[in-house]
matplotlib code that plots the C-alpha trace (Angstrom):
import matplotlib.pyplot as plt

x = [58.1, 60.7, 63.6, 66.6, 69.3, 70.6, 70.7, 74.2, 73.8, 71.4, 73.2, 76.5, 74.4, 73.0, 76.1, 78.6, 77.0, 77.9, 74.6, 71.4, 69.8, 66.3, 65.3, 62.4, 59.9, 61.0, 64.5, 63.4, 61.4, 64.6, 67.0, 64.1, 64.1, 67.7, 67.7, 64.7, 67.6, 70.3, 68.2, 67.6, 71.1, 71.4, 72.8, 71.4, 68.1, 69.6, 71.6, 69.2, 66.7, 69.0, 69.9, 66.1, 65.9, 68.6, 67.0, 63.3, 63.2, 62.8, 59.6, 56.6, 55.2, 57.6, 59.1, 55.5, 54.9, 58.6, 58.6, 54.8, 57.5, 60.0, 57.4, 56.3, 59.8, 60.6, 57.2, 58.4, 62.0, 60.7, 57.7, 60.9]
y = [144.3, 145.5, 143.6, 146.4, 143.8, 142.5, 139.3, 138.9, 140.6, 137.7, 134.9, 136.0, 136.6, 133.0, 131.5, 133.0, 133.0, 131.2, 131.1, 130.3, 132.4, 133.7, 135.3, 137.4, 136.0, 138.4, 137.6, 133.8, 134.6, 136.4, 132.7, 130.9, 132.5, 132.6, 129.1, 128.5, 130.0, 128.2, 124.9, 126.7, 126.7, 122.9, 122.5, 119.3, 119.0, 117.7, 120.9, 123.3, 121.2, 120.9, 125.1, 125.5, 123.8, 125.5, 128.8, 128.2, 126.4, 128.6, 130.2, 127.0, 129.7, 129.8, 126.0, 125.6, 127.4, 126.7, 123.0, 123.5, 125.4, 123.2, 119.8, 122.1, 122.6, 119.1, 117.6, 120.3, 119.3, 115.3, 116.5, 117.7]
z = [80.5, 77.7, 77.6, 78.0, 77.2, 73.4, 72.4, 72.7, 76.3, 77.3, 76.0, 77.6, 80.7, 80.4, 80.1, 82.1, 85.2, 87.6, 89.8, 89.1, 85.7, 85.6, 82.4, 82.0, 80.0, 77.0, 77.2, 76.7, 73.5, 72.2, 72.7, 71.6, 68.1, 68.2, 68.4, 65.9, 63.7, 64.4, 64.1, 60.7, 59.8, 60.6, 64.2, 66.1, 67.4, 70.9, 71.4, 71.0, 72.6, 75.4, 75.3, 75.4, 78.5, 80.6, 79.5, 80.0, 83.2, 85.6, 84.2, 84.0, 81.0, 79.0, 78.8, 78.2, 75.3, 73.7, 74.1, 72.3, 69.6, 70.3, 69.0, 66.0, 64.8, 65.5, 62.9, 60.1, 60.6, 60.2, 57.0, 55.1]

ax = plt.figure().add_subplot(projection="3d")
ax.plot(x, y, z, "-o")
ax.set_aspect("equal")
plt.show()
């Protein structure tokens, strides 16, 4: 499925809303490299770990496959 909606779009979407969020699987790719980034840039572990969660856990796939991400990040972050 092709996500029709920006980054920005999504993000706003995600946390503006009121009621309960359900991504599309694309869509959580796109905050999961956003906040591969930011974790990049030097923001907190915690918070994006925490970001992660409130996007991905709707969809068993892709908090799968992003906390898998999420533990990889987390080794290279502790090797440096």
């Amino acid at each position: 499925m092709k996500n029709n909606r920006s980054l920005y779009e999504i993000l706003v979407y995600a946390s503006l809303s009121g009621n309960e969020v359900t991504l599309t699987c694309d869509e959580c790719f796109l905050i999961m490299e956003y906040l591969v980034d930011l974790a990049r840039e030097g923001w907190p572990l915690d918070d994006i770990k925490k970001a992660l969660f409130k996007h991905t856990n709707h969809c068993p796939d892709c908090y799968e496959h992003h906390l898998k991400r999420l533990k990889e990040l987390e080794q290279q972050w502790h090797q440096l």
